[in-house]
N, CA, C and O atoms as a CHARMM CRD file, in Angstrom:
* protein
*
  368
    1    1 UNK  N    -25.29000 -10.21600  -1.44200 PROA 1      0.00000
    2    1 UNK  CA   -24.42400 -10.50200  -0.31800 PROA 1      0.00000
    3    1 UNK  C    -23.29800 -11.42800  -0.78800 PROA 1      0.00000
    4    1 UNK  O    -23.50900 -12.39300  -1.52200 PROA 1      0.00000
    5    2 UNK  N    -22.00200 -11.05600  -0.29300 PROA 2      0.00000
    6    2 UNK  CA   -21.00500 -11.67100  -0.65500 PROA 2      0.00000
    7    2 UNK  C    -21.11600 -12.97600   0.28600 PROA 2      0.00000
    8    2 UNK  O    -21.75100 -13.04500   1.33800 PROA 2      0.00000
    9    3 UNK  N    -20.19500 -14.21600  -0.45500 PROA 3      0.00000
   10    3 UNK  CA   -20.46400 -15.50700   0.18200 PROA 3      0.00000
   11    3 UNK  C    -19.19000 -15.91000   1.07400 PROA 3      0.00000
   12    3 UNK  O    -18.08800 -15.71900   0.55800 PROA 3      0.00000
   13    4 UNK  N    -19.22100 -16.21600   1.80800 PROA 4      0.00000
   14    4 UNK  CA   -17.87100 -16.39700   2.85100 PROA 4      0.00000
   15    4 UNK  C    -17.11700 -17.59100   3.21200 PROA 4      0.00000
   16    4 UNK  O    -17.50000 -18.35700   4.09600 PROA 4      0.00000
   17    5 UNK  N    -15.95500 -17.77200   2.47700 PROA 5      0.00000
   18    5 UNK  CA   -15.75900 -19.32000   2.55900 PROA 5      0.00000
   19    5 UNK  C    -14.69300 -19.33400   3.61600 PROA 5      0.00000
   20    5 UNK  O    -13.83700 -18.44900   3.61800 PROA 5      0.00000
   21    6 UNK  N    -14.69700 -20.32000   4.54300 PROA 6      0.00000
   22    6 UNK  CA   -13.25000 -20.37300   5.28000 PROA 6      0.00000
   23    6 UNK  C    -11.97700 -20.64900   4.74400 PROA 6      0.00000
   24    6 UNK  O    -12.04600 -21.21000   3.65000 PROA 6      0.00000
   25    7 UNK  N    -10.78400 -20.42800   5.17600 PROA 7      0.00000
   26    7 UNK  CA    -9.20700 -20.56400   4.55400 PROA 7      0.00000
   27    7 UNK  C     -9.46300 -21.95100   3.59700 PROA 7      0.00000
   28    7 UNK  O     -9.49600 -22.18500   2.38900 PROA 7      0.00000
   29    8 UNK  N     -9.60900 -22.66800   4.74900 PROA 8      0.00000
   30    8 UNK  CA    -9.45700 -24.25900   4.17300 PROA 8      0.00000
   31    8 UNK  C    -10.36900 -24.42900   2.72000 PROA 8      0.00000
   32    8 UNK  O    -10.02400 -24.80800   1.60100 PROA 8      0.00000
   33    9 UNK  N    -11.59600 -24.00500   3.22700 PROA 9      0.00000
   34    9 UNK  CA   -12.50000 -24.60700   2.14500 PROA 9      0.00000
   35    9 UNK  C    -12.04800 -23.98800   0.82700 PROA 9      0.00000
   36    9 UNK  O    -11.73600 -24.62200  -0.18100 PROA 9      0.00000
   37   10 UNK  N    -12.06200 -21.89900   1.05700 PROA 10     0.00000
   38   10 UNK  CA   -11.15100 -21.80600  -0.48900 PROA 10     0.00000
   39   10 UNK  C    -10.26100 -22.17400  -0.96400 PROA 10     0.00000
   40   10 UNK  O    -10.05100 -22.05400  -2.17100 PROA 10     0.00000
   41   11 UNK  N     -9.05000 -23.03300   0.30200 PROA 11     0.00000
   42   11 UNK  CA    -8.04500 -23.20200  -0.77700 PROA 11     0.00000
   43   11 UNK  C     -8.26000 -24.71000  -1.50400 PROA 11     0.00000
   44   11 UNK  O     -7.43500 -25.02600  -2.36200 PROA 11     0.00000
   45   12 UNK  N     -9.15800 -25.48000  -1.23700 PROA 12     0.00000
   46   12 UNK  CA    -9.88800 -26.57300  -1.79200 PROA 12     0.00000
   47   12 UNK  C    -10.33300 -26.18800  -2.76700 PROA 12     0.00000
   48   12 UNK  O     -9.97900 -26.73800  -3.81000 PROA 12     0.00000
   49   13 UNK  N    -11.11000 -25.29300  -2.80000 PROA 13     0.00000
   50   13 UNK  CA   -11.89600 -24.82400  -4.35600 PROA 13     0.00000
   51   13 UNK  C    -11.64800 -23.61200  -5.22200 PROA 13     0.00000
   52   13 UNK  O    -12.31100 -23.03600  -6.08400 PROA 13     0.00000
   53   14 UNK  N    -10.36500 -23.41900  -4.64500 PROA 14     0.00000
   54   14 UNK  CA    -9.60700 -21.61700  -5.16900 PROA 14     0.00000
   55   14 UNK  C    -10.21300 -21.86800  -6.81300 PROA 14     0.00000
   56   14 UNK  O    -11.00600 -21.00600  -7.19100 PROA 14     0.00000
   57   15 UNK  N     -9.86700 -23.05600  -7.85800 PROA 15     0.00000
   58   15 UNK  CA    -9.89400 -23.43100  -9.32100 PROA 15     0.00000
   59   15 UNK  C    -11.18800 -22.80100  -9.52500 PROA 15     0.00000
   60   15 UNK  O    -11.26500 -21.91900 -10.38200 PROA 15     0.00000
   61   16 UNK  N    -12.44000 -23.20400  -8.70800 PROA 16     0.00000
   62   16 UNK  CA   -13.32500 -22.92200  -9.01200 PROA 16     0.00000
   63   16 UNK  C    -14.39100 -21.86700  -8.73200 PROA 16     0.00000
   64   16 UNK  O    -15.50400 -21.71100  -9.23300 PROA 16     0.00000
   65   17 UNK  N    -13.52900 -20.97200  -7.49400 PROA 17     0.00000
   66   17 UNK  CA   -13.81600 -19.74100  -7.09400 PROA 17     0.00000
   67   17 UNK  C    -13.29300 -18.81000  -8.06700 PROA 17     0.00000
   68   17 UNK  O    -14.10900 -17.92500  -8.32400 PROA 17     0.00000
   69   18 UNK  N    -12.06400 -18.70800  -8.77200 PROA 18     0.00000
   70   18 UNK  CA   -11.36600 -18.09500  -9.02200 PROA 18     0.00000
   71   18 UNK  C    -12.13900 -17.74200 -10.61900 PROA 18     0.00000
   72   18 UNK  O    -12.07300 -16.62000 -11.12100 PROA 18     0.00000
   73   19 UNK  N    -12.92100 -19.01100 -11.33200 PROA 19     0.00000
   74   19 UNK  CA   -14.19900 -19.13700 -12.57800 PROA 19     0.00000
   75   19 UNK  C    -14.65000 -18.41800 -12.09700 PROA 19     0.00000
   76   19 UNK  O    -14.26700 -17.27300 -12.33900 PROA 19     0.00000
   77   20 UNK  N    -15.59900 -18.59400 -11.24300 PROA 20     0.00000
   78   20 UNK  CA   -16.78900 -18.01500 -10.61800 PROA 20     0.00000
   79   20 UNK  C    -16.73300 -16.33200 -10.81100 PROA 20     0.00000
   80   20 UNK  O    -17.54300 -15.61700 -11.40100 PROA 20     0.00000
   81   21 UNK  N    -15.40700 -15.92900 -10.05900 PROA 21     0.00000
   82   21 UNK  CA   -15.25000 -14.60900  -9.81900 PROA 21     0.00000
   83   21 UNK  C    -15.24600 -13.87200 -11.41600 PROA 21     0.00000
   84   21 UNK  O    -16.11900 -13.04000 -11.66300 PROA 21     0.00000
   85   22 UNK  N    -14.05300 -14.28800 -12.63100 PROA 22     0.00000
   86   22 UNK  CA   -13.77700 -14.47800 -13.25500 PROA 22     0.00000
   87   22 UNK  C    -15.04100 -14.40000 -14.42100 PROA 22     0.00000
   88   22 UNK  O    -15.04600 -13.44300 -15.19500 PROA 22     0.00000
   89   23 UNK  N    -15.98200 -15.32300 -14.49700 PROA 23     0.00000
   90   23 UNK  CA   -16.46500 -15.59000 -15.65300 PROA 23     0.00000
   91   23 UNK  C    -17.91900 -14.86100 -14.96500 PROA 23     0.00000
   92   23 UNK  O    -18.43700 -13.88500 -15.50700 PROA 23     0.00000
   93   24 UNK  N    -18.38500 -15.38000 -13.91800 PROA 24     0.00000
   94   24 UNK  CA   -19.13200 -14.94000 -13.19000 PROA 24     0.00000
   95   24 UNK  C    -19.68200 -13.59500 -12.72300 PROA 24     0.00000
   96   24 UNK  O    -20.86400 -13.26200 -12.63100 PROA 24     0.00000
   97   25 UNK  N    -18.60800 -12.90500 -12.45400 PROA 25     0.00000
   98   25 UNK  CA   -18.25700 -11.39200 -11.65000 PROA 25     0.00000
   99   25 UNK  C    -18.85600 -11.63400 -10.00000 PROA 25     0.00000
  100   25 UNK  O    -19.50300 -10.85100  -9.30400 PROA 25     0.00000
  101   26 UNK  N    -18.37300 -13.02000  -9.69300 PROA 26     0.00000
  102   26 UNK  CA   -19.21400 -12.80600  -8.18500 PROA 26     0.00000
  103   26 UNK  C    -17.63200 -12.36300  -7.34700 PROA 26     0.00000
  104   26 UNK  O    -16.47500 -12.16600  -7.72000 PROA 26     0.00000
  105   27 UNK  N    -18.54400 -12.34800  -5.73200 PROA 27     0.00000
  106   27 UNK  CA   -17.40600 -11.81000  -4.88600 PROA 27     0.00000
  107   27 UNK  C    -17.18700 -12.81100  -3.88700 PROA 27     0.00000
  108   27 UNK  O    -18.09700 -13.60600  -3.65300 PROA 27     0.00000
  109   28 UNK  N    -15.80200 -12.89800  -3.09600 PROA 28     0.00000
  110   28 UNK  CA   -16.33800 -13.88500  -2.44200 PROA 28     0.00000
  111   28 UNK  C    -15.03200 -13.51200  -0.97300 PROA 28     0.00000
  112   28 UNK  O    -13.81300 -13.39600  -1.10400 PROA 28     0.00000
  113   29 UNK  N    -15.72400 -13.41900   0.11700 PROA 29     0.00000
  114   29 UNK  CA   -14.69700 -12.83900   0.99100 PROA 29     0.00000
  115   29 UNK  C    -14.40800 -14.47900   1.71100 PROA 29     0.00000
  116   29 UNK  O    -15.11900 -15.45500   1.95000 PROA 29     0.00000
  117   30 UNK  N    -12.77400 -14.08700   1.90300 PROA 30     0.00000
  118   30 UNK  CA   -12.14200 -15.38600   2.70300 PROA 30     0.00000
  119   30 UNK  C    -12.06800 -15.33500   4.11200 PROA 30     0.00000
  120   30 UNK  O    -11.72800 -14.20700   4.46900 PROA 30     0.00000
  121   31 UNK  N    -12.25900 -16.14000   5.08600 PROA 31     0.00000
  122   31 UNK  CA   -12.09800 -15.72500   6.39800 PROA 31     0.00000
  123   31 UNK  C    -11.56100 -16.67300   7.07600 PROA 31     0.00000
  124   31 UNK  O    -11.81700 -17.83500   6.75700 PROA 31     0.00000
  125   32 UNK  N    -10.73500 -16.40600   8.11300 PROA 32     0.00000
  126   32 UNK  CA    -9.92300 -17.52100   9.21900 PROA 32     0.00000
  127   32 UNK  C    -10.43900 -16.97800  10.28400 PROA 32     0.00000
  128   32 UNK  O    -10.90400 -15.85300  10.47100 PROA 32     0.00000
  129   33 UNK  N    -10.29700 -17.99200  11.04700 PROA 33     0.00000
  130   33 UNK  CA   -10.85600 -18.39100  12.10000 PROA 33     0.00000
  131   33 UNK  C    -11.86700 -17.40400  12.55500 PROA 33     0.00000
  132   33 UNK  O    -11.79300 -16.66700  13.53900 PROA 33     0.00000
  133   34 UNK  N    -12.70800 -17.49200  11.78800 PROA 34     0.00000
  134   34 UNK  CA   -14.64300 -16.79200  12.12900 PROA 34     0.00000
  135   34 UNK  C    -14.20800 -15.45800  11.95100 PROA 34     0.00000
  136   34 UNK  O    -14.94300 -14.57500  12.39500 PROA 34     0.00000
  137   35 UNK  N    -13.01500 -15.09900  11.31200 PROA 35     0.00000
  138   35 UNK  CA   -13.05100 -13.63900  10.46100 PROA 35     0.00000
  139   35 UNK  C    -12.89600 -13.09500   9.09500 PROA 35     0.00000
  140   35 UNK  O    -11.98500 -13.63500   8.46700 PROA 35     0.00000
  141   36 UNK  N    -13.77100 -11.84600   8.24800 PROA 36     0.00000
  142   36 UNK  CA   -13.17500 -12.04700   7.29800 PROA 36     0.00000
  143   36 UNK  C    -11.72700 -11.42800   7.36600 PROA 36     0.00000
  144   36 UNK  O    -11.25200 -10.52300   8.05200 PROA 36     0.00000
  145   37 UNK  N    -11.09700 -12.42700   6.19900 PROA 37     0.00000
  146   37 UNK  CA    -9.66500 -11.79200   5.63700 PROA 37     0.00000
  147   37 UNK  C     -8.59200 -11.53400   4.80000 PROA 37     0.00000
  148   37 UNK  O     -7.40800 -11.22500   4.93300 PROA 37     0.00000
  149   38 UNK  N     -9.43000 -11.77500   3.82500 PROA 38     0.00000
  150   38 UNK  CA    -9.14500 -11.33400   2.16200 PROA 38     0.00000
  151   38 UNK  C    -10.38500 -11.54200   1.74200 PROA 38     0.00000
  152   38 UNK  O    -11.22200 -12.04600   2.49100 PROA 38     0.00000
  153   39 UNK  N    -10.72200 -11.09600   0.20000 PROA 39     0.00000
  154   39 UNK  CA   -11.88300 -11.42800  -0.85900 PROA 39     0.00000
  155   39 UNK  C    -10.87000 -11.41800  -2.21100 PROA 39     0.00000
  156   39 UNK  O     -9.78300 -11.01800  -2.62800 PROA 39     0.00000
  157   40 UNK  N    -11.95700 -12.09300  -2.52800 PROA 40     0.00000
  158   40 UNK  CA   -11.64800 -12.70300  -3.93700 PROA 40     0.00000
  159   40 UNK  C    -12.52600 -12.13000  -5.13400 PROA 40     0.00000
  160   40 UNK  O    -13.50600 -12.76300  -5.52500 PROA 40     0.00000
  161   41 UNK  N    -12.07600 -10.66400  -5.82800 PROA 41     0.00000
  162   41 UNK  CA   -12.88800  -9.99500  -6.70000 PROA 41     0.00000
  163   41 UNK  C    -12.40300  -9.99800  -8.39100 PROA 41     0.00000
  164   41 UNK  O    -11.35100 -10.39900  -8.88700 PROA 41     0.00000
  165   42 UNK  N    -13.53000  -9.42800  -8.99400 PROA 42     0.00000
  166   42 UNK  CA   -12.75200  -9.50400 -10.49300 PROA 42     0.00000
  167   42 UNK  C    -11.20300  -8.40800 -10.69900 PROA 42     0.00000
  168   42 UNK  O    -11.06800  -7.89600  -9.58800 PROA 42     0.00000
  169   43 UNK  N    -10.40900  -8.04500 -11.34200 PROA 43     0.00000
  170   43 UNK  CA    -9.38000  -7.92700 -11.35000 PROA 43     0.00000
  171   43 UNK  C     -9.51700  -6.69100 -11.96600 PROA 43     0.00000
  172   43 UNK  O     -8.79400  -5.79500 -11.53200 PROA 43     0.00000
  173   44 UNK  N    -10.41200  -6.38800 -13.04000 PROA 44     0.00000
  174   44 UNK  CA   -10.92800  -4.89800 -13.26100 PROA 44     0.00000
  175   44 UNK  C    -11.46300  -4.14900 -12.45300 PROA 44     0.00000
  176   44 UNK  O    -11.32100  -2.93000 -12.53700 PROA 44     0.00000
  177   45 UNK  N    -12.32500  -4.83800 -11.32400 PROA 45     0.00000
  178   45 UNK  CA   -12.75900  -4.29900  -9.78000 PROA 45     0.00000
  179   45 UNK  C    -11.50900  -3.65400  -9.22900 PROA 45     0.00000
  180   45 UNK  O    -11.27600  -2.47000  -8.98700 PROA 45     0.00000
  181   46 UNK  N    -10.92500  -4.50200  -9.12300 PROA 46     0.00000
  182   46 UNK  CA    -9.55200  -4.07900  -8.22700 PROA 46     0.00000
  183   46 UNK  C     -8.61100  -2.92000  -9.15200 PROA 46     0.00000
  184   46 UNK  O     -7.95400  -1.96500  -8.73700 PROA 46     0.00000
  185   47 UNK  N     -8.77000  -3.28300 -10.19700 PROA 47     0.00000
  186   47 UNK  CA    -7.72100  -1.72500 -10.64300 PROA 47     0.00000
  187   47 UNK  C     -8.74600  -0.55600 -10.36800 PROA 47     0.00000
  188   47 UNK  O     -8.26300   0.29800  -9.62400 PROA 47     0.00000
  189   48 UNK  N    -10.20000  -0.27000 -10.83000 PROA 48     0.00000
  190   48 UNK  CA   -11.04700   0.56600 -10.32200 PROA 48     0.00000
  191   48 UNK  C    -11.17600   1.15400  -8.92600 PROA 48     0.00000
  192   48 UNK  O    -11.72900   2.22000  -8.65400 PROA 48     0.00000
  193   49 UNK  N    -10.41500   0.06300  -7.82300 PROA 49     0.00000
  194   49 UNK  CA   -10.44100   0.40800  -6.54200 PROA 49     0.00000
  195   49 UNK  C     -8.80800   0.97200  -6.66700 PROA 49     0.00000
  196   49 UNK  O     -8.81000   2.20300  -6.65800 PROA 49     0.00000
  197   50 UNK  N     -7.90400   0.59400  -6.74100 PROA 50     0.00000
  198   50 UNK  CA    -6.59300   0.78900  -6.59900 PROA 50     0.00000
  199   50 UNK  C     -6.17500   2.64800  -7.50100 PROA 50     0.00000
  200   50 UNK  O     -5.27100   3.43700  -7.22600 PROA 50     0.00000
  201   51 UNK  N     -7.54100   2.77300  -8.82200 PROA 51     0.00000
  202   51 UNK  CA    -7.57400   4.06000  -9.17300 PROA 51     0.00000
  203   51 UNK  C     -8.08100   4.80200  -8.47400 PROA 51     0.00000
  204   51 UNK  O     -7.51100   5.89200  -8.53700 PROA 51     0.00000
  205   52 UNK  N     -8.93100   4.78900  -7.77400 PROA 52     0.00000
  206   52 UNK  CA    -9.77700   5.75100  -6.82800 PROA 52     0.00000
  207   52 UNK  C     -8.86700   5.93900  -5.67400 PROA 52     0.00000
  208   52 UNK  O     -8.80300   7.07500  -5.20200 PROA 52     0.00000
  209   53 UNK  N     -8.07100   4.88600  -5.09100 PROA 53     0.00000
  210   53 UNK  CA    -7.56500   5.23700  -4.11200 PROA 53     0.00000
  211   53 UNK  C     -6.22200   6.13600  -4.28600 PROA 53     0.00000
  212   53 UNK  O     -5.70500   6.79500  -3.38300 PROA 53     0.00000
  213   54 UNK  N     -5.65500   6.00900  -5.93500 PROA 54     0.00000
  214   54 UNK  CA    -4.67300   6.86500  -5.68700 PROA 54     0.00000
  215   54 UNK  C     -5.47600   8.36000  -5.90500 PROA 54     0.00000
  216   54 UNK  O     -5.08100   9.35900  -5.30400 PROA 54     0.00000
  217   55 UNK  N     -6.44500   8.39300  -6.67000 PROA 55     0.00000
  218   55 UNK  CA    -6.62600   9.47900  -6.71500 PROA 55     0.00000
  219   55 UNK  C     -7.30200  10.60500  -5.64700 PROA 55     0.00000
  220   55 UNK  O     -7.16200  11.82800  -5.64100 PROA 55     0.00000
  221   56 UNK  N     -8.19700   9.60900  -4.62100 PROA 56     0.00000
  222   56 UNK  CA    -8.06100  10.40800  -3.27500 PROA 56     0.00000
  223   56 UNK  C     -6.46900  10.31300  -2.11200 PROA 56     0.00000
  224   56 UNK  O     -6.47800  10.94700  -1.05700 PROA 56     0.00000
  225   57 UNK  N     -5.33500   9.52700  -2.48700 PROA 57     0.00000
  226   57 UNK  CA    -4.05800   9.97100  -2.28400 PROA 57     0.00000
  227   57 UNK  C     -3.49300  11.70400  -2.75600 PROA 57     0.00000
  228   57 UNK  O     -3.21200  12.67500  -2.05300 PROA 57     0.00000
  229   58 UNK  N     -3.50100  11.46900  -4.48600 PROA 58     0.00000
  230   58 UNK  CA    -3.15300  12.86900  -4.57400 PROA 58     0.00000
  231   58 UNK  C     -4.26700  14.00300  -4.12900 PROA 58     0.00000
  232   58 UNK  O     -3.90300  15.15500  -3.88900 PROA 58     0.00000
  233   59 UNK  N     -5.49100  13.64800  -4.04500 PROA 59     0.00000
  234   59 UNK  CA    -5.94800  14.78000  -3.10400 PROA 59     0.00000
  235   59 UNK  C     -5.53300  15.44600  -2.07100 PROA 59     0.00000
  236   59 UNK  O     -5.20000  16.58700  -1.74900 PROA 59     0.00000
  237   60 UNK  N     -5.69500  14.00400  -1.48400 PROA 60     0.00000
  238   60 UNK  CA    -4.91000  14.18300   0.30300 PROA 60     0.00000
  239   60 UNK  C     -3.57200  14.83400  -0.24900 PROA 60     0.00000
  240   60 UNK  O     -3.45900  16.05200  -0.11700 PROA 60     0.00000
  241   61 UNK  N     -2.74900  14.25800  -0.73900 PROA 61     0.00000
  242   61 UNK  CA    -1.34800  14.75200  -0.95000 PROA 61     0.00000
  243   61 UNK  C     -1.27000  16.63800  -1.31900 PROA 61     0.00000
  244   61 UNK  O     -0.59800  17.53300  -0.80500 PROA 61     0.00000
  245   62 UNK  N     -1.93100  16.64000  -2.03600 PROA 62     0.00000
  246   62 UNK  CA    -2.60600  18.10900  -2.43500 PROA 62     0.00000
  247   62 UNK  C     -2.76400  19.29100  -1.28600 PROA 62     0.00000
  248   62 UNK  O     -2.22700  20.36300  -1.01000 PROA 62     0.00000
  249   63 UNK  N     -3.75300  18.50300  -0.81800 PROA 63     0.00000
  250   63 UNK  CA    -4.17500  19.47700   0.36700 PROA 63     0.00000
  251   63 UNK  C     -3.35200  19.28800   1.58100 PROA 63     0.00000
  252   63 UNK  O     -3.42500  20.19800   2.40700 PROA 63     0.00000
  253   64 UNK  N     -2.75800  18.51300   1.79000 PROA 64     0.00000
  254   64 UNK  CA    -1.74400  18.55400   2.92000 PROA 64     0.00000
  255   64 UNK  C     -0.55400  19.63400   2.51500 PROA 64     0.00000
  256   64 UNK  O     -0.19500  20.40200   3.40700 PROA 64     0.00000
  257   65 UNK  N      0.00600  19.72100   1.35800 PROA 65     0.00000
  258   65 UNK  CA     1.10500  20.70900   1.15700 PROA 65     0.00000
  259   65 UNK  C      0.99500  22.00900   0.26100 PROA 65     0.00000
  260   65 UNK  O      1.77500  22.61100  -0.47700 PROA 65     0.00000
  261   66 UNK  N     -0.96900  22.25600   0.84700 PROA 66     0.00000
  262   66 UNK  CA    -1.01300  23.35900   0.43400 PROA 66     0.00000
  263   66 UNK  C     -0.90200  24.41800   2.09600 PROA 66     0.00000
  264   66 UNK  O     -1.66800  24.00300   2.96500 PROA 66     0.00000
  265   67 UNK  N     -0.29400  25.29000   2.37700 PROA 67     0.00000
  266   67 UNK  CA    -0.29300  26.06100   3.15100 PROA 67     0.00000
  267   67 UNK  C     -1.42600  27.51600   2.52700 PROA 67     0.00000
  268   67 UNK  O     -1.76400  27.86500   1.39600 PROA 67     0.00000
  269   68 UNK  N     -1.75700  28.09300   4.04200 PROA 68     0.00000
  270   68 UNK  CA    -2.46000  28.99500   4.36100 PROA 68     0.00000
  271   68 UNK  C     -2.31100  30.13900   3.14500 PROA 68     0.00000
  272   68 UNK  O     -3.08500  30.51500   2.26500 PROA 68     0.00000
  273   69 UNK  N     -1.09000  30.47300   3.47800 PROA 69     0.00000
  274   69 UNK  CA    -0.10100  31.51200   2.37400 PROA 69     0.00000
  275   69 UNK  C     -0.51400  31.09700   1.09700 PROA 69     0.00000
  276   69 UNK  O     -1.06800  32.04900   0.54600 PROA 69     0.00000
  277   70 UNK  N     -0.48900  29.99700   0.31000 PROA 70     0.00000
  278   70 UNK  CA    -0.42500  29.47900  -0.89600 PROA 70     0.00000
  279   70 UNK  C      1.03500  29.02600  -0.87700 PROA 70     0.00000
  280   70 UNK  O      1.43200  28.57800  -1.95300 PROA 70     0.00000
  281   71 UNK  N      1.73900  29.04600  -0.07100 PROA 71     0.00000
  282   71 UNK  CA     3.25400  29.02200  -0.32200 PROA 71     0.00000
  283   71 UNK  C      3.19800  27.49400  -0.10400 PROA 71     0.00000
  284   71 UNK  O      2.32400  27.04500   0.63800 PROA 71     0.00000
  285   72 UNK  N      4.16900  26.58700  -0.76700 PROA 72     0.00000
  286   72 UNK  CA     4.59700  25.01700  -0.53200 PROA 72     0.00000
  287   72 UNK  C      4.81400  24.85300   0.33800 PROA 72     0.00000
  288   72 UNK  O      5.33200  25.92000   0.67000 PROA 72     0.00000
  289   73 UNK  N      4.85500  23.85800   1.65600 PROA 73     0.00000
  290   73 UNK  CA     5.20200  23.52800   2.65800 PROA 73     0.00000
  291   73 UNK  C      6.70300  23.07100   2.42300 PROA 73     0.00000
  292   73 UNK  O      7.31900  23.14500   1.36000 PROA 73     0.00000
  293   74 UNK  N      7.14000  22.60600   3.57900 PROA 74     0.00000
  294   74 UNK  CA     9.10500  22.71600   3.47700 PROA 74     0.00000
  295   74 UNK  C      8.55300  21.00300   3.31600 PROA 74     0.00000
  296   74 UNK  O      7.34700  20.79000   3.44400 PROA 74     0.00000
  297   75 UNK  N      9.23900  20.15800   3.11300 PROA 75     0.00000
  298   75 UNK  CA     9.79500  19.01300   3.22000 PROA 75     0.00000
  299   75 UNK  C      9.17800  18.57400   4.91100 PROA 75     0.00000
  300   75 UNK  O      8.26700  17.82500   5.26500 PROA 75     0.00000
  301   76 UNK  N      9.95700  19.25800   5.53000 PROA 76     0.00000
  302   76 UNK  CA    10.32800  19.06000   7.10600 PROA 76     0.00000
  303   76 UNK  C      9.24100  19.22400   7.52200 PROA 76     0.00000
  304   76 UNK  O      8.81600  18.32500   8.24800 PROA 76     0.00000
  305   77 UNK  N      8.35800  20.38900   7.25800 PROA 77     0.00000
  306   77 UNK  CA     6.98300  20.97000   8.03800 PROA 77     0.00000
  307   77 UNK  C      6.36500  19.60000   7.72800 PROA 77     0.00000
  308   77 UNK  O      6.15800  18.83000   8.66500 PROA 77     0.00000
  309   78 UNK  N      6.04400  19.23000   6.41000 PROA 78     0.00000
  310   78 UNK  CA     5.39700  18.44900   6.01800 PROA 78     0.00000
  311   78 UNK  C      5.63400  16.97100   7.07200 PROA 78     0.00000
  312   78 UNK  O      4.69900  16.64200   7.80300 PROA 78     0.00000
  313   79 UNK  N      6.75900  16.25900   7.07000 PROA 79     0.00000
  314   79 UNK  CA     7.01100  15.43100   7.81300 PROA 79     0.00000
  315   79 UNK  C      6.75600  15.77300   9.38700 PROA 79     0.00000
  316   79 UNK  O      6.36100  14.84400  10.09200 PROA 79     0.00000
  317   80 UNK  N      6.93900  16.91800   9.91300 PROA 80     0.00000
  318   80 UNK  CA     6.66900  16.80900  11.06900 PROA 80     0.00000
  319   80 UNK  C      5.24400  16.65100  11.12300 PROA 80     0.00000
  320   80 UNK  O      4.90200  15.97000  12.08900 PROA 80     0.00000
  321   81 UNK  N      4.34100  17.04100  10.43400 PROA 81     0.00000
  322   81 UNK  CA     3.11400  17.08900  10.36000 PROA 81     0.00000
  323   81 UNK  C      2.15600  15.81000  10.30400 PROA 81     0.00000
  324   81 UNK  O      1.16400  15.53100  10.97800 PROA 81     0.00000
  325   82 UNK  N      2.79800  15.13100   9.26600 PROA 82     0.00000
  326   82 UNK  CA     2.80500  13.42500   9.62900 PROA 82     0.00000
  327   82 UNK  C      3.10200  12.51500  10.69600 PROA 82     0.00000
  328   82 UNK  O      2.54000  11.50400  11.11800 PROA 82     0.00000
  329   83 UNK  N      4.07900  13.10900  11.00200 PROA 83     0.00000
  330   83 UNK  CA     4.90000  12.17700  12.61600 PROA 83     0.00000
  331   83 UNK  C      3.27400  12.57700  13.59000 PROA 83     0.00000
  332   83 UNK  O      2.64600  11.57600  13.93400 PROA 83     0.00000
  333   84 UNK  N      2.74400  13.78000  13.93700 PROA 84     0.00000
  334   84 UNK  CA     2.17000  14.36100  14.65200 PROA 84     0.00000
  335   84 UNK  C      0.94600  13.83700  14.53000 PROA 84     0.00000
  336   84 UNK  O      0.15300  13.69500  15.46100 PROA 84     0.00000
  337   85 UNK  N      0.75600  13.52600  13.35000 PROA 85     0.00000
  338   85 UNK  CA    -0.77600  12.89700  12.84900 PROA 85     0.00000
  339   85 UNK  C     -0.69900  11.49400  13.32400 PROA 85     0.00000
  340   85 UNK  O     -1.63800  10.97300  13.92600 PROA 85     0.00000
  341   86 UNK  N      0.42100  10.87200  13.05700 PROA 86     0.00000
  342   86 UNK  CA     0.96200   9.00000  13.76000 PROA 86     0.00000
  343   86 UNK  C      0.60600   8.78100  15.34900 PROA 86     0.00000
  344   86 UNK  O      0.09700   7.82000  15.92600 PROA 86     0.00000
  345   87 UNK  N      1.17300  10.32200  15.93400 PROA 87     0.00000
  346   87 UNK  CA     1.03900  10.19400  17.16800 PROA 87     0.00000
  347   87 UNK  C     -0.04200  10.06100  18.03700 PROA 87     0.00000
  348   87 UNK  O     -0.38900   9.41800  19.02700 PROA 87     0.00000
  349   88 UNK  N     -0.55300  11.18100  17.04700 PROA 88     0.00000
  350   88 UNK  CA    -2.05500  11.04900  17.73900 PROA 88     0.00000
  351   88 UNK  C     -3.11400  10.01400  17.25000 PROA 88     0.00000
  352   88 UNK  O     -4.27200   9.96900  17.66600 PROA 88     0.00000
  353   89 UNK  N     -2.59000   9.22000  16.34900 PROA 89     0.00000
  354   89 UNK  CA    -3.59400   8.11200  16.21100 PROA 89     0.00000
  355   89 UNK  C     -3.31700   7.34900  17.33000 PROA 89     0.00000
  356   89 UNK  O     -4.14800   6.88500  18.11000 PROA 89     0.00000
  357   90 UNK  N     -1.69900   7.19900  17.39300 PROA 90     0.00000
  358   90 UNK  CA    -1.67100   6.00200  18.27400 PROA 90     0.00000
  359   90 UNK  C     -2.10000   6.18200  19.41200 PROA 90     0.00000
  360   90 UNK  O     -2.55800   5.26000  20.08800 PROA 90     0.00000
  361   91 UNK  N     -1.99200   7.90400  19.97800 PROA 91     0.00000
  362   91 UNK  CA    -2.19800   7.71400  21.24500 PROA 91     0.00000
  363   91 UNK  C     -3.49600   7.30600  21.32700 PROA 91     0.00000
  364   91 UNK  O     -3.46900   6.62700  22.35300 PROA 91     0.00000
  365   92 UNK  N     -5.10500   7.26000  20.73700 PROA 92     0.00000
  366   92 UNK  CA    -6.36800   7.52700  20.32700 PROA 92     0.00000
  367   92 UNK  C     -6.82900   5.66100  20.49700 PROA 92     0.00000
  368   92 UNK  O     -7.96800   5.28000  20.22900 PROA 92     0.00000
């Protein structure tokens, strides 16, 4: 279980969270006011996350501008298709 420090207290001990994480490999999520809202992970963690996420991007990206046909989607289709997807989150 990750350990949860409030704003204040990490930025008191960032020097020695930052070891911890660092030399350590621990995790440590930050939270304000009784929420979390950042963490503090090793930095090879984070490129491992930041790779996975592009690479389910070009998935998504993939399969969004593949059409039925096999044919490329236009530019435009594509964007309207997005606007439409915005909308209905927000309305949701």
């Amino acid at each position: 279980m990750d350990e949860t420090y409030p704003l204040v207290q990490a930025r008191n001990e960032l020097g020695q969270l930052v070891n911890r994480v660092r030399h350590g490999r621990e995790h440590f999520v930050i939270s304000e006011y009784g929420k979390p809202a950042a963490a503090l992970i090793p930095i090879d963690e984070l490129d491992e996350l930041r790779r996975l996420r592009d690479e389910a991007d070009i998935a998504e990206a993939q399969r969004r501008t593949a059409n039925p046909t096999g044919e490329p989607k236009t530019h435009e289709d594509f964007m309207a298709e997005l606007e439409a997807e915005d909308r209905q989150a927000a309305a949701s």
